[in-house]
N, C-alpha and C positions, 0 to 999 in steps of 0.2 A: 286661626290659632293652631290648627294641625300641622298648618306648613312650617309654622317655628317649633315646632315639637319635633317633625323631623327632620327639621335641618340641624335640630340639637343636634340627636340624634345621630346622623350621619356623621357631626363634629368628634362628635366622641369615639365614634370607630376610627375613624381617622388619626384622631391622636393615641387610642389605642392601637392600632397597627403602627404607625412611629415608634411607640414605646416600647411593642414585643420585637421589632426588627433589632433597637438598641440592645436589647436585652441579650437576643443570639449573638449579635457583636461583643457586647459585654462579656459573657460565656468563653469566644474564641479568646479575649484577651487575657481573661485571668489564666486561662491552660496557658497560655505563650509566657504568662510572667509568674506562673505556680502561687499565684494572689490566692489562697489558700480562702482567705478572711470573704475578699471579694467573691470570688465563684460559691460559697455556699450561700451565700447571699440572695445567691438569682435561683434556690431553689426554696420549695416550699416547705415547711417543716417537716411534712409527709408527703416528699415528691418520691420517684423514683427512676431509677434508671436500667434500662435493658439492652439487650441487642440480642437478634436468632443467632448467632454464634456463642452466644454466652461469654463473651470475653468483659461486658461489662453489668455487672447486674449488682445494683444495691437499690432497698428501701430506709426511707428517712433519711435526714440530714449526716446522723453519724455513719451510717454505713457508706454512703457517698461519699463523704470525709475519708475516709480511712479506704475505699477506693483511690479516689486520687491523689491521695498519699502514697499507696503503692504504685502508681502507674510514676508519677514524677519522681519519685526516687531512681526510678532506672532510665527517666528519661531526660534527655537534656537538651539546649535550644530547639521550640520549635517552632511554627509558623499556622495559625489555623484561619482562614477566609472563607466567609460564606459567600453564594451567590445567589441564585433565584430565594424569595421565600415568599411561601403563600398560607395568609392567615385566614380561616374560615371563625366567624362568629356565630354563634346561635343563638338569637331573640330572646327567645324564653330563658338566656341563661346569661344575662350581661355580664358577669365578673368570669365567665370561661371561655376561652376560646382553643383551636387548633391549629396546627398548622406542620409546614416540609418545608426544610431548609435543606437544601443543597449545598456541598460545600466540599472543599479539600483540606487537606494537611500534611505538611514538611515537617520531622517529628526525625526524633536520633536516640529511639528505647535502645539500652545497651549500649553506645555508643559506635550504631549500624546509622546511617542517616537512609532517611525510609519516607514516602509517599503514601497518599491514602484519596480515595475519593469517596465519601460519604453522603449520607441523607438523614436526617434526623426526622424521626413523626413525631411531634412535639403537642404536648398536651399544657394550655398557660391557665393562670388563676390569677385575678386581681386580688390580692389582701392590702387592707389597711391602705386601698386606694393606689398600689404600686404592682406591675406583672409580674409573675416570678415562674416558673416552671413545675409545674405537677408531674409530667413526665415527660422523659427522655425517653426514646428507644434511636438508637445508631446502629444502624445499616453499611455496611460495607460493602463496595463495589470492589474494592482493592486495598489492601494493607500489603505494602510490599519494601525491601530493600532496595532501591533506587539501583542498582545494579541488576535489578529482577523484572525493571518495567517494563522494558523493550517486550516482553516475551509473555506477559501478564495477559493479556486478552482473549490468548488462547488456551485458555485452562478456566474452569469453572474453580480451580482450588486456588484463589484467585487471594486469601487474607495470610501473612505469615504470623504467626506464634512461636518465640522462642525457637526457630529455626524450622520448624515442621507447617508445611502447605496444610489450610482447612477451606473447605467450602464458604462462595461469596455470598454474602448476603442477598444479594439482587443481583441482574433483575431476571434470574430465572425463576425465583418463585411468584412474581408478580403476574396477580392473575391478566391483565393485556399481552405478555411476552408470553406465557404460557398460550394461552388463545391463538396468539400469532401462530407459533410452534407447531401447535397441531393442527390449524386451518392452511398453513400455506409450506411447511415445511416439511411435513409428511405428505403432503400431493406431491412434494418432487419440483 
């Protein structure tokens, strides 16, 4: 009997991780189509959203609303694709789970056509049986004008804002690149 208990079990991870993968795709499509209705959809009614740059930060559905109401007002066609993502669940707590999505974005804020490579640490909650996002936090590797890329990698001021260079999100402050740093980069 235990072995059908967890091969339930395993079933249901499984279809949940299907489900929270859909969900990040879901997220990229509504930004690409400003699906307003759709992308709040996929957050919880007290999710929220961050970044260490502070360029993106709301709690709750409305404040989230009226972020991305301001960011798509100045922005126009864009393109967002994730790649790796990895879901961790934890036992004791079946309706939560976490996870890092990897991902990029073609994006035209102001009408500058602009590049970005990101990570998202994402915090998910099953309600009423469906995944939805509890929290966002977006990590920037690069936010730049596509005319800026070539030359991006060598600068830590690596995210652009209304025209003015800010510090990248990652992955200098990641404690393993940090550890690198000073274990092999300061011996010389």
């Amino acid at each position: 009997m235990t072995d059908i208990l967890s091969l339930e079990r395993r079933i249901e991870r499984l279809e949940a991780r299907a489900e929270i993968q859909e969900l990040t795709s879901a997220y990229a499509i509504a930004c690409d189509e400003h699906d307003m209705p759709r992308l709040l959809s996929l957050f919880a009614p007290d999710a929220s959203m961050d970044s260490p740059s502070k360029l993106l930060v709301a709690n709750g559905r409305d404040e989230i609303e009226a972020m991305f109401i301001r960011l798509f007002k100045i922005r126009g066609p864009g393109y967002h694709w994730t790649h790796d993502h990895f879901v961790n669940f934890d036992p004791a707590q079946p309706d939560e789970a976490t996870g890092l999505v990897l991902s990029h974005a073609e994006t035209c804020p102001n009408q500058e056509g602009s590049v970005a490579a990101m990570r998202y640490e994402d915090k998910y909650r099953r309600l009423d049986g469906r995944w939805v996002f509890a929290k966002r936090v977006l990590n920037f590797l690069y936010y730049v004008p596509v005319a800026q890329y070539p030359q991006v990698f060598a600068d830590p001021m690596r995210i652009t804002v209304n025209g003015n260079r800010i510090q990248a999100d990652y992955p200098e402050n990641l404690p393993a690149w940090q550890d690198f740093e000073r274990k092999h980069r300061a011996a010389g």
